[in-house]
Biopython code that builds the backbone (N, CA, C, O; Angstrom):
import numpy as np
from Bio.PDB.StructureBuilder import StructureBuilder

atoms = [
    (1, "UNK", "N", (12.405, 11.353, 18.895)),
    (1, "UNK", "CA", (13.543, 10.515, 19.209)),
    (1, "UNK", "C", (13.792, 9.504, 18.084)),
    (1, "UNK", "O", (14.903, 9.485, 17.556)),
    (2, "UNK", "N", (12.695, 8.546, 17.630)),
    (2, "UNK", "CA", (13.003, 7.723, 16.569)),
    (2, "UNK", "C", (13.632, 8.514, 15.141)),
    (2, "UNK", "O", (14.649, 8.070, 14.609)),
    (3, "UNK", "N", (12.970, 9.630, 14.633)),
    (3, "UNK", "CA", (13.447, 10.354, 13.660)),
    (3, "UNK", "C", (15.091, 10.663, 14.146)),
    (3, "UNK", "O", (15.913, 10.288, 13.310)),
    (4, "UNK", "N", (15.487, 11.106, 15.013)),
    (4, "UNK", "CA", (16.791, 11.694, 14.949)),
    (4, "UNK", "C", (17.845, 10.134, 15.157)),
    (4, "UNK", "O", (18.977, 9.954, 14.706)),
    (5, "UNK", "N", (17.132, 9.327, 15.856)),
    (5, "UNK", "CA", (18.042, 7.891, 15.889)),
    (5, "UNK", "C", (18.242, 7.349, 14.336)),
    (5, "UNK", "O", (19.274, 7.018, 13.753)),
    (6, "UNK", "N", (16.924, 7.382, 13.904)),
    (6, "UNK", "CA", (16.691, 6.138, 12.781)),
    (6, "UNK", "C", (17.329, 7.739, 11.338)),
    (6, "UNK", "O", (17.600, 7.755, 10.137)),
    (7, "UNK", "N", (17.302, 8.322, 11.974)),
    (7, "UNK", "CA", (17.410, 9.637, 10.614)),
    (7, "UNK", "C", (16.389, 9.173, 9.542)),
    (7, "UNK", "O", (16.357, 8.578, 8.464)),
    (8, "UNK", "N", (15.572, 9.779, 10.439)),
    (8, "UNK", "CA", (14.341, 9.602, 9.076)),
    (8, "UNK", "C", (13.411, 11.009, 8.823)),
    (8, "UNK", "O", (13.365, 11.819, 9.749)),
    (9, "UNK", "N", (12.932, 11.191, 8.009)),
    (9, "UNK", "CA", (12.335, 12.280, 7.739)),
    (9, "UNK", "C", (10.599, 12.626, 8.124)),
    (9, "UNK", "O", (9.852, 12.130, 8.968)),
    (10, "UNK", "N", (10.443, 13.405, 7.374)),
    (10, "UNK", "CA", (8.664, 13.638, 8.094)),
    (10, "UNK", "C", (7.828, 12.584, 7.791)),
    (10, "UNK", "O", (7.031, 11.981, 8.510)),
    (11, "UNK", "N", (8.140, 12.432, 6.536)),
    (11, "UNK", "CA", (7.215, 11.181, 5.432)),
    (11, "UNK", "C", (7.707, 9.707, 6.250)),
    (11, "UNK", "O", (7.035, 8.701, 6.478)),
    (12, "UNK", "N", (8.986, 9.978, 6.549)),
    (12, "UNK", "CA", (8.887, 8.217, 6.826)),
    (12, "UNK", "C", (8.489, 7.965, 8.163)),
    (12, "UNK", "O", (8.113, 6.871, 8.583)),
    (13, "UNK", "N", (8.615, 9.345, 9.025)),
    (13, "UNK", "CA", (7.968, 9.023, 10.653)),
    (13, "UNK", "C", (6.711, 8.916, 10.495)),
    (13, "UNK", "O", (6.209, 8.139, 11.307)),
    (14, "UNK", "N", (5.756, 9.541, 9.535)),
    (14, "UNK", "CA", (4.349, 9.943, 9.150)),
    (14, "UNK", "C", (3.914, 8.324, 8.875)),
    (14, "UNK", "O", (2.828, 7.983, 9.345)),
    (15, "UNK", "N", (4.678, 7.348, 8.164)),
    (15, "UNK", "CA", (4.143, 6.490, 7.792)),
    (15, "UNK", "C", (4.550, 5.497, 8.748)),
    (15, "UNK", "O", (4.012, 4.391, 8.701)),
    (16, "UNK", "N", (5.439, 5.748, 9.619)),
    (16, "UNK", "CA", (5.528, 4.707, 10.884)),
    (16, "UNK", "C", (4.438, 4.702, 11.883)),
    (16, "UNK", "O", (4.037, 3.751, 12.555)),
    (17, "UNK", "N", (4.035, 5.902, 11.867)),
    (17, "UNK", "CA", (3.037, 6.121, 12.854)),
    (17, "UNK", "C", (1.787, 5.869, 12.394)),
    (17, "UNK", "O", (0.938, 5.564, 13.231)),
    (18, "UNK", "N", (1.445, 5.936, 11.100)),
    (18, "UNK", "CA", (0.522, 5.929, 10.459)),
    (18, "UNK", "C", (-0.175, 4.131, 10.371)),
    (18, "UNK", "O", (-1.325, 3.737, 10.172)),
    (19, "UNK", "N", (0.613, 3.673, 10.523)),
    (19, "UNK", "CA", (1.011, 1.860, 10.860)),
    (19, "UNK", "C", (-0.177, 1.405, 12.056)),
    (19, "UNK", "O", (-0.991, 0.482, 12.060)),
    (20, "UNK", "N", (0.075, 2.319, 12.898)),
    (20, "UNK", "CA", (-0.040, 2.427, 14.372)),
    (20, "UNK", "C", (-2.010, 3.105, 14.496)),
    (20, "UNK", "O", (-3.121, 2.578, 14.545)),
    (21, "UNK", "N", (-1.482, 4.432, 14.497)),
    (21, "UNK", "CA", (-2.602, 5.169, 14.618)),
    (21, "UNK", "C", (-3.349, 5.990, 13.006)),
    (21, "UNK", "O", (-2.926, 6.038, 11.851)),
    (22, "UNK", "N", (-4.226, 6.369, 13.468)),
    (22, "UNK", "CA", (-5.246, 7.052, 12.297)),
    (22, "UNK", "C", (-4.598, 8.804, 12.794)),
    (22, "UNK", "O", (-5.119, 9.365, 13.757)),
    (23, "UNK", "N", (-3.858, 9.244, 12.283)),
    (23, "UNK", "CA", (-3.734, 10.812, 11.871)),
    (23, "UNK", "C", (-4.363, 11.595, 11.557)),
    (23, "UNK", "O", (-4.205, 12.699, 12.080)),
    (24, "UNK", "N", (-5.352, 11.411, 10.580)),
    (24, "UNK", "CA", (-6.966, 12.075, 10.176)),
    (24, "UNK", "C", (-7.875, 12.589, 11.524)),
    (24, "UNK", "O", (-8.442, 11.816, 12.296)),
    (25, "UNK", "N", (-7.878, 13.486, 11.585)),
    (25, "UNK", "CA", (-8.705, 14.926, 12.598)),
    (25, "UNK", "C", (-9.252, 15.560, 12.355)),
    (25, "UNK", "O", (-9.497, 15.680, 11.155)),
    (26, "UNK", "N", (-9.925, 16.546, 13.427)),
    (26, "UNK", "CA", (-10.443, 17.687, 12.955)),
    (26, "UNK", "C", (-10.010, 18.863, 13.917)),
    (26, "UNK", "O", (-9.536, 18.486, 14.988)),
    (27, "UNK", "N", (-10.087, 20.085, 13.733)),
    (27, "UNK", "CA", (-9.369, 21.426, 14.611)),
    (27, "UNK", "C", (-11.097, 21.906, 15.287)),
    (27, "UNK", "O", (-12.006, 21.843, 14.459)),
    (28, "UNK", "N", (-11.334, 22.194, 16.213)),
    (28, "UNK", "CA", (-11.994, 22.939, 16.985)),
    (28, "UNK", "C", (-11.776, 24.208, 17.296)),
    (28, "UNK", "O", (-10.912, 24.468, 18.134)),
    (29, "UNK", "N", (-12.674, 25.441, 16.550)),
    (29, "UNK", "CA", (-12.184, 26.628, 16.921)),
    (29, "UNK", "C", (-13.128, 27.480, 17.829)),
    (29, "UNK", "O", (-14.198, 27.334, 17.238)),
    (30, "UNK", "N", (-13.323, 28.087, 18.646)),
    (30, "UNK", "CA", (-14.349, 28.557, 19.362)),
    (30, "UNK", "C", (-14.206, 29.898, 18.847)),
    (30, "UNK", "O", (-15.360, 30.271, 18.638)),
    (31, "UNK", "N", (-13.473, 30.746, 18.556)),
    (31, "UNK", "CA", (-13.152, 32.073, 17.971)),
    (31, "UNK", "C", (-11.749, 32.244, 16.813)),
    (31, "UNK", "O", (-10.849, 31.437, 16.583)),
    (32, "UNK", "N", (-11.925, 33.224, 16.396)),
    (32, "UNK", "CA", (-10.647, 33.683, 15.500)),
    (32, "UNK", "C", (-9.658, 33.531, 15.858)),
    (32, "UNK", "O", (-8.875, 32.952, 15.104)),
    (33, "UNK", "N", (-9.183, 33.987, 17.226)),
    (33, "UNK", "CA", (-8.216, 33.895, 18.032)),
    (33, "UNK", "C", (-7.501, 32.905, 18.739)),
    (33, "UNK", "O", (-6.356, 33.011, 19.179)),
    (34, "UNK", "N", (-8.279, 31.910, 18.819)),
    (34, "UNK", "CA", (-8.328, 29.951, 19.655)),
    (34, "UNK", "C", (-7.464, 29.703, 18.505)),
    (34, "UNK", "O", (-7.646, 29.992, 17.322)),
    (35, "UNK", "N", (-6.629, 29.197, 18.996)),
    (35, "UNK", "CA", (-5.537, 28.147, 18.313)),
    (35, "UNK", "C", (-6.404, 26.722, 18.140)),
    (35, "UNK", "O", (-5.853, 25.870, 17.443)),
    (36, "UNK", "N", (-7.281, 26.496, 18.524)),
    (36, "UNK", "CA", (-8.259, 25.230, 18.320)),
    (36, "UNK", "C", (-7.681, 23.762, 19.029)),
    (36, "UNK", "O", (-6.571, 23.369, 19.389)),
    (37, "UNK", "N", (-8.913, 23.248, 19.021)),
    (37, "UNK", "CA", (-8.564, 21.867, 19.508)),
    (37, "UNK", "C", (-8.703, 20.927, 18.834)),
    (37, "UNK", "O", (-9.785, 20.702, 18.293)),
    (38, "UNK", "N", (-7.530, 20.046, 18.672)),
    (38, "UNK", "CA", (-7.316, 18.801, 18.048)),
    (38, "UNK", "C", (-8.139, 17.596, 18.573)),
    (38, "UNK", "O", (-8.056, 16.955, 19.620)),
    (39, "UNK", "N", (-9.111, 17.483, 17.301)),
    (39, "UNK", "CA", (-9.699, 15.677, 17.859)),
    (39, "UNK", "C", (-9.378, 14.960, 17.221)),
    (39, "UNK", "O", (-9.127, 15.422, 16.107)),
    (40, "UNK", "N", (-9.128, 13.318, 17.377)),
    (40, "UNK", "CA", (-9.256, 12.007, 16.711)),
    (40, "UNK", "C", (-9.832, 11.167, 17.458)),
    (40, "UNK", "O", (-9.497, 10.775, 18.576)),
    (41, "UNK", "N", (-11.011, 10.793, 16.610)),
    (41, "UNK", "CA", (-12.371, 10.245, 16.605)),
    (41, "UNK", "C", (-12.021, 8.364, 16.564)),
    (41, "UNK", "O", (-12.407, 7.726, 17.543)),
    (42, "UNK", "N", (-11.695, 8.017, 16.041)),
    (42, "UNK", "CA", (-10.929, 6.765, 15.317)),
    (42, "UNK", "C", (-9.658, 6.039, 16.563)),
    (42, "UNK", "O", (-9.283, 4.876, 16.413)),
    (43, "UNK", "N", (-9.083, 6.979, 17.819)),
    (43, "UNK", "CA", (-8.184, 6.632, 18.560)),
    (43, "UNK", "C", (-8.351, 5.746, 19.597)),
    (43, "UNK", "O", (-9.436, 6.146, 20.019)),
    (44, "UNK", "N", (-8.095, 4.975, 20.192)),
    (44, "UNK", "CA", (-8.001, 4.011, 21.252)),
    (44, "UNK", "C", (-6.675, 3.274, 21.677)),
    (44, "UNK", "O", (-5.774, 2.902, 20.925)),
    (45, "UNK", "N", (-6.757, 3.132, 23.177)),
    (45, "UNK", "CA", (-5.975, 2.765, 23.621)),
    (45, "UNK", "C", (-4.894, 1.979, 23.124)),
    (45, "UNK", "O", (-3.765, 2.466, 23.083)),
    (46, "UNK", "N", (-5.194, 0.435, 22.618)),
    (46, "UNK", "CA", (-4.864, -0.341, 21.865)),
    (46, "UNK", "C", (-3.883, -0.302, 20.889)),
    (46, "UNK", "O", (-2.890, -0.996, 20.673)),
    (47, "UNK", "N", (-4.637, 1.168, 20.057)),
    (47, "UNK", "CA", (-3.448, 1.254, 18.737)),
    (47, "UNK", "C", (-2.602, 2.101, 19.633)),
    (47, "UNK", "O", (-1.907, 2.754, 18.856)),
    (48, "UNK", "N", (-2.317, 2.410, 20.773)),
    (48, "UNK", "CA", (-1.490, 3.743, 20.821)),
    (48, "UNK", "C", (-0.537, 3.211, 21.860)),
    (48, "UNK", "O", (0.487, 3.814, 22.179)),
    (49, "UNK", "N", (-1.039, 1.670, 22.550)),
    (49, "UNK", "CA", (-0.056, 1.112, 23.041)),
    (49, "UNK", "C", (0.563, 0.246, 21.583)),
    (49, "UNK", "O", (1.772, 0.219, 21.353)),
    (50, "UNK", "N", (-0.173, -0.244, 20.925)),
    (50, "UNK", "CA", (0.666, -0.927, 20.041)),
    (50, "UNK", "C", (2.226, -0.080, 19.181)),
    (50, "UNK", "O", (3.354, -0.570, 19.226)),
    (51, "UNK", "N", (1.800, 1.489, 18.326)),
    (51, "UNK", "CA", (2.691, 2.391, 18.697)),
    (51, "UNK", "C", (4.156, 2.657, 19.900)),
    (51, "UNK", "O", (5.295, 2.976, 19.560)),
    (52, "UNK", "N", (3.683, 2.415, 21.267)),
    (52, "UNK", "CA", (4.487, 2.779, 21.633)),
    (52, "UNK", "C", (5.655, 1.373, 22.159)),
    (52, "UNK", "O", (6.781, 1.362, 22.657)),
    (53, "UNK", "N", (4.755, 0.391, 21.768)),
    (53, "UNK", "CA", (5.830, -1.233, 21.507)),
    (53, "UNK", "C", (6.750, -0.822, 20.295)),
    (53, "UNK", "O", (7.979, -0.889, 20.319)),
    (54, "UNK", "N", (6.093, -0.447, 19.376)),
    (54, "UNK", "CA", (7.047, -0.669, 17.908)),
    (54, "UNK", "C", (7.666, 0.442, 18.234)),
    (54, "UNK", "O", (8.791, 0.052, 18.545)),
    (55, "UNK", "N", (7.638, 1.483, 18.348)),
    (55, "UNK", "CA", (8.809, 2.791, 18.768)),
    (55, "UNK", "C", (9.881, 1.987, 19.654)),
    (55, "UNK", "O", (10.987, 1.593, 19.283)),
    (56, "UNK", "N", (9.294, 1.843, 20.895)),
    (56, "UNK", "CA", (10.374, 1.211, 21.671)),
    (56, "UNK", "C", (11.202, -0.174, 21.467)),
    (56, "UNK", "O", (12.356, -0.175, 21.896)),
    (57, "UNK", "N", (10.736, -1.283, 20.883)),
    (57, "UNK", "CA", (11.437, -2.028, 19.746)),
    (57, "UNK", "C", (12.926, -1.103, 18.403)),
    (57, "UNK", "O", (14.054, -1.499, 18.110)),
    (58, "UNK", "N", (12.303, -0.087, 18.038)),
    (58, "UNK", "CA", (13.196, 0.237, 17.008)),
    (58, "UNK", "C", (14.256, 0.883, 17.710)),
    (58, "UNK", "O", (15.404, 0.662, 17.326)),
    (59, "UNK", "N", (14.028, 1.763, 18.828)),
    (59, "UNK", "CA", (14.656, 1.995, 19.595)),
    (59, "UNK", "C", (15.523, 1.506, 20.600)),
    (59, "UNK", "O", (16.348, 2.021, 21.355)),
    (60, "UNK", "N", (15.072, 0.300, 20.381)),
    (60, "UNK", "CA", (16.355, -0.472, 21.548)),
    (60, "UNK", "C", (17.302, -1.682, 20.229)),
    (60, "UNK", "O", (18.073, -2.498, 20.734)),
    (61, "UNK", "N", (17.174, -1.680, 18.882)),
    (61, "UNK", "CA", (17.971, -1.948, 18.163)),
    (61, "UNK", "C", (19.029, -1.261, 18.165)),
    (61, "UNK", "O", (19.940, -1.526, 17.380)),
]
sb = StructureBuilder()
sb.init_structure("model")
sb.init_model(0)
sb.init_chain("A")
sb.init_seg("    ")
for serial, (resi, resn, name, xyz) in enumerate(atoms, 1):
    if name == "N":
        sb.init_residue(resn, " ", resi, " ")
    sb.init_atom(name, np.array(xyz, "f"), 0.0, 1.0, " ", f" {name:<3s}", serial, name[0])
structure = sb.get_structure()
């Protein structure tokens, strides 16, 4: 939603969010076939409400 409001691209949503939360992960694969599971180690509540203040701030400009 912010990208198509604010018309912004991958890089500049990447670095809005990046503000916010840690992006850096790792994939979990159990077989060849597992699409894997996404972890972030580094995440907590905190930054991910702080995130969803500043989204909703830019969004109600």
């Amino acid at each position: 939603l912010l990208k198509d409001r604010r018309q912004w691209d991958d890089a500049q949503l990447r670095r809005f969010v990046t503000q916010y939360i840690s992006l850096n992960g790792t994939v979990r694969q159990v077989s060849d076939e597992d699409a894997g599971t996404a972890g972030y180690q580094q995440l907590n509540p905190w930054q991910l409400e702080g995130l969803r203040l500043a989204a909703a701030e830019l969004l109600s400009d």
